[in-house]
C-alpha positions in Angstrom: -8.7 212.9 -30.8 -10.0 211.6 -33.6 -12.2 208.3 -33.8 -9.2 205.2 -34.9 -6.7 207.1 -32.2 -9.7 206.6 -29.4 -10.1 203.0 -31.2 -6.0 202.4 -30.9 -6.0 203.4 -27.0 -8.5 201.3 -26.2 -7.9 198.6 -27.3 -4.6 199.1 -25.8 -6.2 199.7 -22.4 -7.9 196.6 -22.8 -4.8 194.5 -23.8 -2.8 196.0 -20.3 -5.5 194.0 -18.5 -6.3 190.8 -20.4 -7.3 188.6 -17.8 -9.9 190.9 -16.5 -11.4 191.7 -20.1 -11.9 188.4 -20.5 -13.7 187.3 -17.2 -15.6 190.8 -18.1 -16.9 189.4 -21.3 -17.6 185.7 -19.9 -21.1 186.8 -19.2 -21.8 188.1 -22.9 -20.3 185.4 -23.9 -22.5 183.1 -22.2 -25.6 185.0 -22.9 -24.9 185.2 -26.6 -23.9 181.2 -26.8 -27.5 180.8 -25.1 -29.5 183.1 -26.7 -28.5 181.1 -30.1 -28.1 177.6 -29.0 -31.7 178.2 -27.0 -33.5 179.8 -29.7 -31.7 176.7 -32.2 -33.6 174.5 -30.3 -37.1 175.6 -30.2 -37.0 177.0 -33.6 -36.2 173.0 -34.1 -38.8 172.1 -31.9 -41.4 174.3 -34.0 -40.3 173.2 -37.5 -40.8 169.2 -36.6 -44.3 169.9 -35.3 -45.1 172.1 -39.1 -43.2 168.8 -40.8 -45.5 166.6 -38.7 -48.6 168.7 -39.7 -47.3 168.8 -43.5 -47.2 165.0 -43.2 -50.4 164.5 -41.7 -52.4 166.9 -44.1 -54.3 169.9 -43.1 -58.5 169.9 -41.5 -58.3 166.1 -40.1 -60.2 164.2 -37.3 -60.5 161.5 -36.7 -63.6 159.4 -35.5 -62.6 156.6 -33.0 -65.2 153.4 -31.3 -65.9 154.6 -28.0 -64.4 152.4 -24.8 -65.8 149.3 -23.3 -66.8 149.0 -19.7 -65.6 145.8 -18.0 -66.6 145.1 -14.2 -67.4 148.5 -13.8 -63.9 149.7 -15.4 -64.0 151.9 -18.6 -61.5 150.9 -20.8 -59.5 153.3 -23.2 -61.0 154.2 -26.6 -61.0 151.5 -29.2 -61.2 148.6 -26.9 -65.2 148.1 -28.2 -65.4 148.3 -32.7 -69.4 149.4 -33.4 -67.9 151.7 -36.3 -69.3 150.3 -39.6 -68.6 151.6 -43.0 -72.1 153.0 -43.3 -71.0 155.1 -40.9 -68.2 156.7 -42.8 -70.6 156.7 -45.9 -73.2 158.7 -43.6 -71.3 161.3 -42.5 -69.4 162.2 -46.4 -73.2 162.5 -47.2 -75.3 164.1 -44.4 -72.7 166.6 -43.2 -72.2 169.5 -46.0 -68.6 171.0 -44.6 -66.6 167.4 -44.8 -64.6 167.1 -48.1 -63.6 163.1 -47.9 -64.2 160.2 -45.8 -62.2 156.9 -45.5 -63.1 153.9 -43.4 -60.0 152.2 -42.2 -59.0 149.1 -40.0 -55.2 147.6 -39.2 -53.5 145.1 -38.1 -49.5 144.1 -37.5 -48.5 141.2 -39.6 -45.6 139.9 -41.1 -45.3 140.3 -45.0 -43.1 137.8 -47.4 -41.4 138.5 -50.6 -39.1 136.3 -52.1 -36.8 135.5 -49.7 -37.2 138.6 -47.8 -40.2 139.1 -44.9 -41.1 142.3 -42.9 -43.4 142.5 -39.9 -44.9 146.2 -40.8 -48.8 147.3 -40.5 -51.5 146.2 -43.0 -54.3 149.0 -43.4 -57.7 148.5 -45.2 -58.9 151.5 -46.5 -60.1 152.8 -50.0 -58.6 155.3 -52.2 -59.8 158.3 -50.5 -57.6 157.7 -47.7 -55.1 158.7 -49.8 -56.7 162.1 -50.5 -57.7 162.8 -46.6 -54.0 162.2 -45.8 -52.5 164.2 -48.8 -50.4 161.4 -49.9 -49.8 160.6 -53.4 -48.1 158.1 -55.2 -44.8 157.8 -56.4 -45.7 154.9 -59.1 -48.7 152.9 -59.9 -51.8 153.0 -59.7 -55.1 153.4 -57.0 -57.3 150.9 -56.3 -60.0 150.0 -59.4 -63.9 149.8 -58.3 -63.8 146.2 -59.0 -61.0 145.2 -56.6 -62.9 147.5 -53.9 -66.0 145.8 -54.4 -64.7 142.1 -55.1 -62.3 142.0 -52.6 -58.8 142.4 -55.2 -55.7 141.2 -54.2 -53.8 144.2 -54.6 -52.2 146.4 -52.2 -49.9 150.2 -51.9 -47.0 150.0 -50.1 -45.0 152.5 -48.8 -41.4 153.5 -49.4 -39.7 151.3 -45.8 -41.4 148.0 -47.1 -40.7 148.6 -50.7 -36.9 148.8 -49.2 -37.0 146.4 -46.6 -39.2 143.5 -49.5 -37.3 144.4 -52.7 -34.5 146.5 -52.0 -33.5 148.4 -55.0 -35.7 146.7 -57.7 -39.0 147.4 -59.0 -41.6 146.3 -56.8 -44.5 146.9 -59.5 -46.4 143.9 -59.8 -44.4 141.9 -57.6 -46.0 139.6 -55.2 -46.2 139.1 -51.9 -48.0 137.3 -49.2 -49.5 139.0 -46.1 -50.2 136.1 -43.8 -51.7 133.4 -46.4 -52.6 136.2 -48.7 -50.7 136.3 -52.2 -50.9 140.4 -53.3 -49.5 141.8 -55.8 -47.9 145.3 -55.4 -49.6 147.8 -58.0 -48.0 151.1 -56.7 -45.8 152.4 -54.2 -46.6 155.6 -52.0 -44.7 158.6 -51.8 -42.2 159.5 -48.7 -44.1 160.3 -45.8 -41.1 160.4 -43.0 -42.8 159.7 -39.4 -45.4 161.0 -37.3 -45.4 163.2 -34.0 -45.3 159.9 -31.6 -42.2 158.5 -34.0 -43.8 156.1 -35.9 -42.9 155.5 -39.4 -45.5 156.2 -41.8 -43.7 154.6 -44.5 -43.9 151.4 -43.1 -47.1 150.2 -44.1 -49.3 148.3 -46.6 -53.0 149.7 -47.7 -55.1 146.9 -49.2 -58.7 147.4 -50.5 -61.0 147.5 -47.0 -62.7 144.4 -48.0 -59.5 142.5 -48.7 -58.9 143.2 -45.5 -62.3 142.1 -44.0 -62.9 139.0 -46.1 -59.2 137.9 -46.7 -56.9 138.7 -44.4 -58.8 139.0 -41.2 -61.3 136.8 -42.2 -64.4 138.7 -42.1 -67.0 140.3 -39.4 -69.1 138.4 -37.7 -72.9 138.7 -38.8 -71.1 140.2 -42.2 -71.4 143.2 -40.6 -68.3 145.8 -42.0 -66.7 147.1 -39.2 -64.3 149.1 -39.7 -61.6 150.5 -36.6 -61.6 154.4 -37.7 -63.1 157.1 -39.7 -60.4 159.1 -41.6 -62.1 162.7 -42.2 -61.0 165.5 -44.1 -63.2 168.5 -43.8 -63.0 171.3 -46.5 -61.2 174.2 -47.1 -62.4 177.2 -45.5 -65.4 175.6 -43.5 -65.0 175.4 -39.3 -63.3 172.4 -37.9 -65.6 173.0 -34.8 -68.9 173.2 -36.8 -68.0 170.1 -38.6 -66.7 167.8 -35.4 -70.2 169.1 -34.0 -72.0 168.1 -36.9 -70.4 165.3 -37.1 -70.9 164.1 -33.2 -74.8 164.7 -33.2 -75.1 162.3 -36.7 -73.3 159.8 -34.8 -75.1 159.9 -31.4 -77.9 159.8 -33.6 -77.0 156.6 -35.5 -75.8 155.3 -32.0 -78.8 155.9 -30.8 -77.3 157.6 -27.6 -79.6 159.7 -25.1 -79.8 163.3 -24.6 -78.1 162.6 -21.3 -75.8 160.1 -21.8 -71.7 160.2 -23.0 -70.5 159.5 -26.1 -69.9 156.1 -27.3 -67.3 156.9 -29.8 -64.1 159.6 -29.5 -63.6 162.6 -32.3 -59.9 163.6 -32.5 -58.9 167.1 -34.1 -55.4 166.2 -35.4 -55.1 169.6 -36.7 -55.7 171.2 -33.4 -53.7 169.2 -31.6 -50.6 169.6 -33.8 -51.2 173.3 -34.0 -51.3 173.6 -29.7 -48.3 171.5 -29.9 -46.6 174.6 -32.4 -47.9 177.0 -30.5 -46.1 175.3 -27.1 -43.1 175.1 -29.3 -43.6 178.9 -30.1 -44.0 180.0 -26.5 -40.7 177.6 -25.3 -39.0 179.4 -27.8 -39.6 182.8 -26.2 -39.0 181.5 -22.6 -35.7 179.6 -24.0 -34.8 183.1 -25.5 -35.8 185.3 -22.5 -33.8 183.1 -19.6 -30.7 183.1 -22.1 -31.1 186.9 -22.7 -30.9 187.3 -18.9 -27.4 186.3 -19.0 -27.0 189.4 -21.6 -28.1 191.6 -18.4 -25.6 190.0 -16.3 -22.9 190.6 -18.4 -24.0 194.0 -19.2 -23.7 194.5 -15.8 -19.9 193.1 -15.3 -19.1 195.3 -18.2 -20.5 198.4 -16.5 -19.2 197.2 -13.1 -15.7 196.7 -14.7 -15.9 200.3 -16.5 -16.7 201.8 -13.3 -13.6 200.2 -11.5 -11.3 201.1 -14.6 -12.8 205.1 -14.7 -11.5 204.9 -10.4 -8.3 203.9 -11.4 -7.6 205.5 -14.6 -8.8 209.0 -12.9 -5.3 210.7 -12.8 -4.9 209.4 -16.4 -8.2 211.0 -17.2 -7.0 214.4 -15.6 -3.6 214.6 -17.2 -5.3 213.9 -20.6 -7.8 216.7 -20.1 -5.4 218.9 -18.7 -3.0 218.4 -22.0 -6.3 219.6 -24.1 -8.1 216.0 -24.4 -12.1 217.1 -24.4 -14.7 216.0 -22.5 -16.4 214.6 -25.7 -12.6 212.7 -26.4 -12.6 210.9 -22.9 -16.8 209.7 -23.1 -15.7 208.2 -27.0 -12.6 206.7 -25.2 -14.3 204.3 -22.5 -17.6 204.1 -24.6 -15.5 202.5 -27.3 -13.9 200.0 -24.8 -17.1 199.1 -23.5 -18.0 198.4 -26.8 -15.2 196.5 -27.9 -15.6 194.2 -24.6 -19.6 193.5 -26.3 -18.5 193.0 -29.4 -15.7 190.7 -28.8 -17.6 188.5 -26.6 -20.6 188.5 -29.0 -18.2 186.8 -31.6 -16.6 184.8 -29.1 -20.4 183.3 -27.8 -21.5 183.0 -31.8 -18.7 180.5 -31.9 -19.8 179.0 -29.0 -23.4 179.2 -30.0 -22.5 177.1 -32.9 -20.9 174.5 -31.5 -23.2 174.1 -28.8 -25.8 174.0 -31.0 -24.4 171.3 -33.3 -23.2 169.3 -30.1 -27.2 169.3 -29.3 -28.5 168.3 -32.1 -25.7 165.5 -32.7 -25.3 164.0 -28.8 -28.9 164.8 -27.8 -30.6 164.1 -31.3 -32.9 166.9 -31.2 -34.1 168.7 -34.0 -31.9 172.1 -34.1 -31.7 175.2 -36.3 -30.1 178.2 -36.2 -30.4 180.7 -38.4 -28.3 184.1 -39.1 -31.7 186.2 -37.9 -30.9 184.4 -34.1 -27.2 185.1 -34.7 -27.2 188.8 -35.7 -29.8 189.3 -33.0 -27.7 187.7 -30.1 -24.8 189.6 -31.8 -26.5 192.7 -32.3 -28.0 192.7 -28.9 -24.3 192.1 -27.2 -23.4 195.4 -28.7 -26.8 197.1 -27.3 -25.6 195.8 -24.2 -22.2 197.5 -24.3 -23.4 200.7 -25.2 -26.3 200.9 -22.8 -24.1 200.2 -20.1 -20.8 201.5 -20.6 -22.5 205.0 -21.4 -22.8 205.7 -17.3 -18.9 204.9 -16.6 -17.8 206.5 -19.8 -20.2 209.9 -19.2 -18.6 210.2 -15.6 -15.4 209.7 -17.0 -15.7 212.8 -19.2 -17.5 215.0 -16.8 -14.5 214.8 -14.1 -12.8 217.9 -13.7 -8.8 218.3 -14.5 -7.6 219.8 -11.4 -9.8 217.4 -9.4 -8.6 214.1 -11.4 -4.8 215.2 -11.0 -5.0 215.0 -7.1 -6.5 211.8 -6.6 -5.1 209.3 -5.6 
């Protein structure tokens, strides 16, 4: 018998019991649909955390005011400002491996142009912030020294206020007023999309820091420049660690902290912290992937289970076959092929499934999917594994029953 007759009986073997074949594929059809839709979604999950790390910009921390202590309560980070901008100019100079610094302080206000107003986030900063956080401009132009040092009524603004302020005109040297504060627009940065807590980073404002202290929130008391955070970006190639430890003992220095006494600031490795948040993503997506391949093996398992009841029944077919000159070699190609067929049909069948579920995720739930044909030839390709590994055991005993033996059962 050659290969397409073994194919045609088969699958006509199959078709004489249509009901079972299919509640015999259900599991690989599960365990395929699974396999994809579970390995969609944490491949999704891994691809927002590298968007989020793209949009951040690569070797950043940043340094935070340490927490005030109230009736013996310590309060969360930022509650007490002692940052200063000499502080940001301190550690660009006295630490070798930090590439850029940028002082910044923020605030919520609400913005008016024209007969448009937008409550969004005003941040005073200087034009290195713009290189710490890889973010350049889409028009315009930076901040000049003069309007750093005198306080310039000029500001950036990203792409949500340029849309929600001017809508689809140019908002180049357009004005607008943050609180009392007429600015005028002189460029407009590029799309930034949002952050990993959700945020939009579009929706903000970056005015000249001491616009920000003198103007808008009316200066520091003692005209000392306080400033809320220290944007850092530490170079290429040099150790994060070395230079957040550098880095901590100039500030406990300038803080004048003891030997034995906590910090009174915070250092944040954004980096790290997006990159244990991929690495989560990473080992979800192998979890995901392992639980839905276990319902592979249970489907492998029907299939052998099924194999085994059809070789019982089918035995005096079996005989009559051999003893009409069908070969051992004939009967083993026979039942392998249908155990096959029952992989590779479901396999297509949960690839559908896969698909839909997948889309039905990532549109109901809102999570970020993505399925690729590497996850679907493997679910697929794994399906037919499946059917080979386990209907070679009914199919070998199949062919190794004996003519005279298969005729007389019953």
């Amino acid at each position: 018998m050659n290969f397409f007759a073994a194919l045609r009986s088969a699958w006509r073997s199959l078709a004489a019991n249509t009901l079972r074949s299919m509640l015999t594929m259900l599991g690989i059809i599960i365990g395929v649909a699974a396999v994809i839709t579970m390995v969609a979604v944490g491949r999704g999950a891994t691809e927002r955390v590298q968007a989020q790390m793209k949009g951040l910009g690569s070797n950043i921390m940043l340094v935070l005011p340490g927490g005030a202590t109230a009736a013996g309560v310590r309060q969360g980070a930022q509650t007490r400002s002692r940052l200063t901008e000499e502080d940001a100019t301190a550690i660009a100079l006295e630490v070798p491996e930090v590439q850029v610094v940028a002082p910044a302080s923020r605030t919520q206000v609400q913005v008016v142009a024209n007969n448009a107003n937008w409550s969004t986030a005003v941040q005073g900063t200087t034009n290195d912030f713009l290189e710490v956080r890889e973010w350049p401009l889409d028009a315009g132009r930076l901040f000049e020294d003069a309007e750093m040092q005198g306080s310039g009524k000029v500001a950036l603004i990203g792409r949500t206020v340029a849309q929600e302020l001017f809508g689809d005109a140019d908002p180049i040297d357009q004005v607008i007023r943050i609180r009392t504060v007429p600015v005028t627009v002189i460029g407009v940065l590029s799309h930034k999309g949002q952050n990993g807590n959700g945020q939009d980073q579009d929706d903000m404002i970056l005015v000249p820091i001491s616009t920000f202290r003198n103007r808008i929130t009316g200066g520091s008391p003692g005209n000392v420049k306080r400033v809320w955070m220290i944007n850092v970006k530490v170079r290429e190639g040099q150790s994060m660690q070395v230079a957040e430890e550098h880095i901590r003992e100039l500030m406990r220095q300038r803080f004048r902290v003891q030997d034995s006494a906590d910090d009174t600031f915070t250092i944040r490795n954004l980096t790290e912290v997006l990159e244990a948040q991929e690495e989560s993503s990473r080992i979800m997506t192998l979890l995901l992937a392992a639980v839905a391949g276990i319902s592979l093996l249970i489907g492998g398992i029907g299939i052998m289970n099924i194999m085994l009841v059809s070789v019982t029944e089918r035995t005096r077919e079996i005989g009559l076959r051999m003893a009409v000159g069908a070969r051992g070699r004939d009967i083993l190609t026979q039942f392998l092929i249908e155990a096959v067929t029952l992989s590779l049909v479901g396999g297509c069948i949960g690839v559908v499934l896969g698909g839909l579920s997948t889309w039905a995720v990532g549109h109901f739930a809102g999570w970020q999917v993505s399925m690729t044909l590497a996850s679907i030839g493997l679910a697929a390709g794994f399906s037919a594994i499946v059917g080979v590994f386990f209907g070679f055991y009914p199919a070998r005993r199949a062919s190794r029953l004996l003519p005279i033996q298969a005729l007389r059962y019953e």
